[in-house]
C-alpha positions as CSV (number, residue, x, y, z in Angstrom):
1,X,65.2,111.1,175.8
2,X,66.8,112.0,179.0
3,X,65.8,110.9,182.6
4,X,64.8,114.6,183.3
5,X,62.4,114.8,180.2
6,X,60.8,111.1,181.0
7,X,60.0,112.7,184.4
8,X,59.0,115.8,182.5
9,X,56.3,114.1,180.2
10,X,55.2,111.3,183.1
11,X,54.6,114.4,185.5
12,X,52.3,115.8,181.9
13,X,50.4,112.3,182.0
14,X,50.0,112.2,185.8
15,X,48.6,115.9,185.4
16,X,46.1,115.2,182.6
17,X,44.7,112.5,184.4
18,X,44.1,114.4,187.9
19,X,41.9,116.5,186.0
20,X,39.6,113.8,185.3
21,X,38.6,114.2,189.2
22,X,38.4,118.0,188.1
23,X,34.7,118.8,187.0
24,X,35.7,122.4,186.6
25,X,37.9,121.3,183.5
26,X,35.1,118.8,181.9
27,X,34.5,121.5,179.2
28,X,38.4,121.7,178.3
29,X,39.0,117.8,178.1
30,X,35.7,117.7,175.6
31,X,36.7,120.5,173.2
32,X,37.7,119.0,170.0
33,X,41.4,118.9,168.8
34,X,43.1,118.2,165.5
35,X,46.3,116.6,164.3
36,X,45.6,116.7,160.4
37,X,42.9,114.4,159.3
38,X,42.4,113.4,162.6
39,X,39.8,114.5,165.4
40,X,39.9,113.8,168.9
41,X,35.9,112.8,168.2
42,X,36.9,110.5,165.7
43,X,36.5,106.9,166.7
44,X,40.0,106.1,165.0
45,X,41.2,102.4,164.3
46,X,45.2,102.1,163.7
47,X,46.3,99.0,161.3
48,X,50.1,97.8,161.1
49,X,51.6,99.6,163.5
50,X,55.8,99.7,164.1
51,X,56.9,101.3,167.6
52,X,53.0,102.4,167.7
53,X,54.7,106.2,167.2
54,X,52.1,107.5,165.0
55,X,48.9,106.2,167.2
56,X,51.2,108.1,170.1
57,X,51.5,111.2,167.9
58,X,48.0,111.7,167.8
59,X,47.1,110.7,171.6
60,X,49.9,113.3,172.7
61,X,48.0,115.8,170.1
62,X,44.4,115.0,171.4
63,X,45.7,114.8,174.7
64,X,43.6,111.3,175.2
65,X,43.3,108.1,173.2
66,X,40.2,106.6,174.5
67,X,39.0,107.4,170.9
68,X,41.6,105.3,169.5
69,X,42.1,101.4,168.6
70,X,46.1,101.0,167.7
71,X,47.1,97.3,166.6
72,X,50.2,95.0,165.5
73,X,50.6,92.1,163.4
74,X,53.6,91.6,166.0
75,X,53.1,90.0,169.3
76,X,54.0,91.8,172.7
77,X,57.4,90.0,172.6
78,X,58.1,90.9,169.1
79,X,57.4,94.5,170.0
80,X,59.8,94.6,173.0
81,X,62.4,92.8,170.6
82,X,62.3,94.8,167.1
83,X,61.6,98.5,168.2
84,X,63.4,100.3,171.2
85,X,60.4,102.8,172.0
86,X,58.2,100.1,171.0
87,X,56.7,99.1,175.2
88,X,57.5,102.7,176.0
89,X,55.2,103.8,173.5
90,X,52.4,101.3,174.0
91,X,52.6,101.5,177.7
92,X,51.9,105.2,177.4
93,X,49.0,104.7,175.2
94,X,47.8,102.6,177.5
95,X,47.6,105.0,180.1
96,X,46.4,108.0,177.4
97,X,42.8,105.3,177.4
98,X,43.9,103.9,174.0
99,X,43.0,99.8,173.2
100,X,46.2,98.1,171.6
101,X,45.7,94.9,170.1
102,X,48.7,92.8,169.0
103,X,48.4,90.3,166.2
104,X,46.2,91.5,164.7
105,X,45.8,90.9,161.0
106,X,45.0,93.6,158.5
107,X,43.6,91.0,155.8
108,X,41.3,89.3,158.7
109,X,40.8,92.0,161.0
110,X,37.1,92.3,160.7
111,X,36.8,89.0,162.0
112,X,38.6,89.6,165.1
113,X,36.9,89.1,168.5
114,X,36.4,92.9,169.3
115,X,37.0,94.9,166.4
116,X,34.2,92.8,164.8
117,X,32.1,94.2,167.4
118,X,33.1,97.9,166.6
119,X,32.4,101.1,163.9
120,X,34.9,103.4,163.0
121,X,35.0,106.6,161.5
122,X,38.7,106.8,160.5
123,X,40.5,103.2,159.5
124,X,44.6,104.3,158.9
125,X,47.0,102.2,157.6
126,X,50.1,103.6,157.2
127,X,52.8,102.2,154.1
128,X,51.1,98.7,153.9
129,X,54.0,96.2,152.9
130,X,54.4,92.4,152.9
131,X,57.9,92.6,154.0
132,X,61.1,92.4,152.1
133,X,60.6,89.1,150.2
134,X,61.5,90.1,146.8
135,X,62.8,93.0,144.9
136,X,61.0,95.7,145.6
137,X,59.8,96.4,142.1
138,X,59.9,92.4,141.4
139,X,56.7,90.9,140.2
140,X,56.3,88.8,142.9
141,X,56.8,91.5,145.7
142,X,54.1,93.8,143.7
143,X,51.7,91.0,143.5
144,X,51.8,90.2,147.0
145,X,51.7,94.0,148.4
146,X,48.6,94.8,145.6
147,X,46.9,91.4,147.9
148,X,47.9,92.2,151.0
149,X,46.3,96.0,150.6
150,X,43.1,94.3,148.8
151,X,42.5,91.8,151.9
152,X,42.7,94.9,154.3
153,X,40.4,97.3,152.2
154,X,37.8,94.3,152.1
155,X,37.8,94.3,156.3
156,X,38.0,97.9,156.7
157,X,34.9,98.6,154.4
158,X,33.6,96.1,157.0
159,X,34.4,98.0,159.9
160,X,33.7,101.6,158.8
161,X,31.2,103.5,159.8
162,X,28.5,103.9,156.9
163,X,28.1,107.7,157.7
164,X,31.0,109.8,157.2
165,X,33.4,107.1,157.3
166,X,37.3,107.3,155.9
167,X,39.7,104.7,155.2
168,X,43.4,106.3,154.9
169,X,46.4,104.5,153.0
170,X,49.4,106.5,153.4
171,X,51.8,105.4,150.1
172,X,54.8,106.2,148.4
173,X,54.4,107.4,144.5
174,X,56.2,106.8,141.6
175,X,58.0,103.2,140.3
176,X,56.9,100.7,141.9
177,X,54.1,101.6,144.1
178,X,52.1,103.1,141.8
179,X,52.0,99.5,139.8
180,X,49.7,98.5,143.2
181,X,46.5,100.1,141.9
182,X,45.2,101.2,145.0
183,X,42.4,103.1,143.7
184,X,41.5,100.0,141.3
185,X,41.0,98.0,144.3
186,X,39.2,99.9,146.1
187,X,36.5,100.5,143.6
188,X,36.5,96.7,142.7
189,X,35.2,96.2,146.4
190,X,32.6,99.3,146.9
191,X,34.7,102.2,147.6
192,X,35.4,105.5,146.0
193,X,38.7,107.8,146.5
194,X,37.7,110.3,148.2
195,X,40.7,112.9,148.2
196,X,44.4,112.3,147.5
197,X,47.0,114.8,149.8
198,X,50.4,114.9,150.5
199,X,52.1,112.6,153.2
200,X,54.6,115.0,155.2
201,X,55.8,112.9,158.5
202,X,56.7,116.3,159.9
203,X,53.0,116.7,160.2
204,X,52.9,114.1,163.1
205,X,56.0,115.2,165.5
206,X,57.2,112.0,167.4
207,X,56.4,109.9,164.3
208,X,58.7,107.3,162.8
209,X,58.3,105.3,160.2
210,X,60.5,101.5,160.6
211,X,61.3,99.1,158.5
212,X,59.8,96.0,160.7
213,X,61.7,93.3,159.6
214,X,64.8,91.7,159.6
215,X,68.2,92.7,161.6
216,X,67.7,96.4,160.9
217,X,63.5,96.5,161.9
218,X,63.9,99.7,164.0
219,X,65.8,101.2,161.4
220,X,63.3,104.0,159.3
221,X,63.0,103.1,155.3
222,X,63.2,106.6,152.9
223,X,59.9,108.0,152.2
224,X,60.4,110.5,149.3
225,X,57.1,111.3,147.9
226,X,54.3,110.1,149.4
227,X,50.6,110.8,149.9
228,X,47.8,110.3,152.1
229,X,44.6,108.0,149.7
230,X,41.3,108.8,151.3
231,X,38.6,106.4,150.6
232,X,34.7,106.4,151.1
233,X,31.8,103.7,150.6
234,X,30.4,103.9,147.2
């Protein structure tokens, strides 16, 4: 991004929040906006974010994120090291009204200080992955990734709102992913699928998926197929 377009989109920030003062445009900042499955009335948590690109996507779309919880397994630091929009991003989410939370743990989240004090109505948690410990379609690697996205559907279902309540796993299909039963899980623990649709990242401009580890973390892994697993309480 150029200096003339960081300007630009700080001059868009600035503007959006003079109309706060504004009680002419009250109306305007209330009426609901989309991005997907995603309302700007949703209370929205965010699990295992990268750069935080995709929790920014849908602030810049809704054109606020005090609706929105985004967090990181990574610290601050780890942020600033691994991603190069990674501050940038989080700072402006920040200023959009959004909470970010850094190491925060998807397979203990529910017992987090705050978030255990808090209801959502959308829990997202985009290409859950243990890292790059083993091959990909290794035993071992499968095993760990089918716990990993167990442990986080347990502490979502504790955090979701009984009424109208979705959590979202975004996943690649085919060999080896679909060897992590995610709808098995699920219903193990009190949940039922409720729709299965098609991942597109161009549906969330600004979006970028990362790899998160190693010397090439900002780097973005191939997607190919992928889909969107919507789940519900039982």
């Amino acid at each position: 991004m150029g200096k003339g377009e960081e300007e630009e989109e700080h001059q868009d920030i600035e503007d959006e929040d003079d109309t706060d003062d504004d009680d002419g445009d009250d109306e305007e900042e209330e009426e609901e906006k989309w991005r997907k499955h995603y309302s700007s009335r949703h209370r929205i948590l965010l699990v295992g974010e990268g750069d935080f690109s995709f929790s920014l996507s849908l602030a810049r779309r809704f054109g606020s994120a005090r609706n929105m919880v985004a967090t990181s397994l990574d610290t601050q630091e780890d942020i600033a090291t691994k991603y190069s929009n990674g501050i940038k991003n989080v700072r402006e989410l920040e200023l959009r009204g959004c909470i970010v939370l850094f190491g925060v743990d998807a397979k203990q989240m529910s017992q987090h200080y705050f978030l255990s004090t808090q209801r959502f109505q959308r829990i997202v948690y985009n290409f859950p992955h243990v890292g790059f410990r083993y091959r990909e379609g290794s035993y071992c690697q499968i095993q760990s990734n089918k716990r990993l996205v167990k442990s986080f559907l347990k502490n979502a279902k504790v955090l979701l709102r009984k009424e109208g309540g979705e959590i979202h796993i975004s996943h690649k299909e085919g060999d080896p992913y679909n060897k992590w039963d995610l709808v098995k899980k699920a219903e193990k623990i009190g949940l039922v699928l409720h729709e299965t649709v098609p991942f597109r990242m161009d549906d969330y401009p600004g979006y970028r998926n990362k790899r998160a580890q190693g010397s090439l973390s900002d780097a973005p892994f191939h997607l190919g197929v992928c889909s969107t697993y919507k789940f519900k309480l039982s």
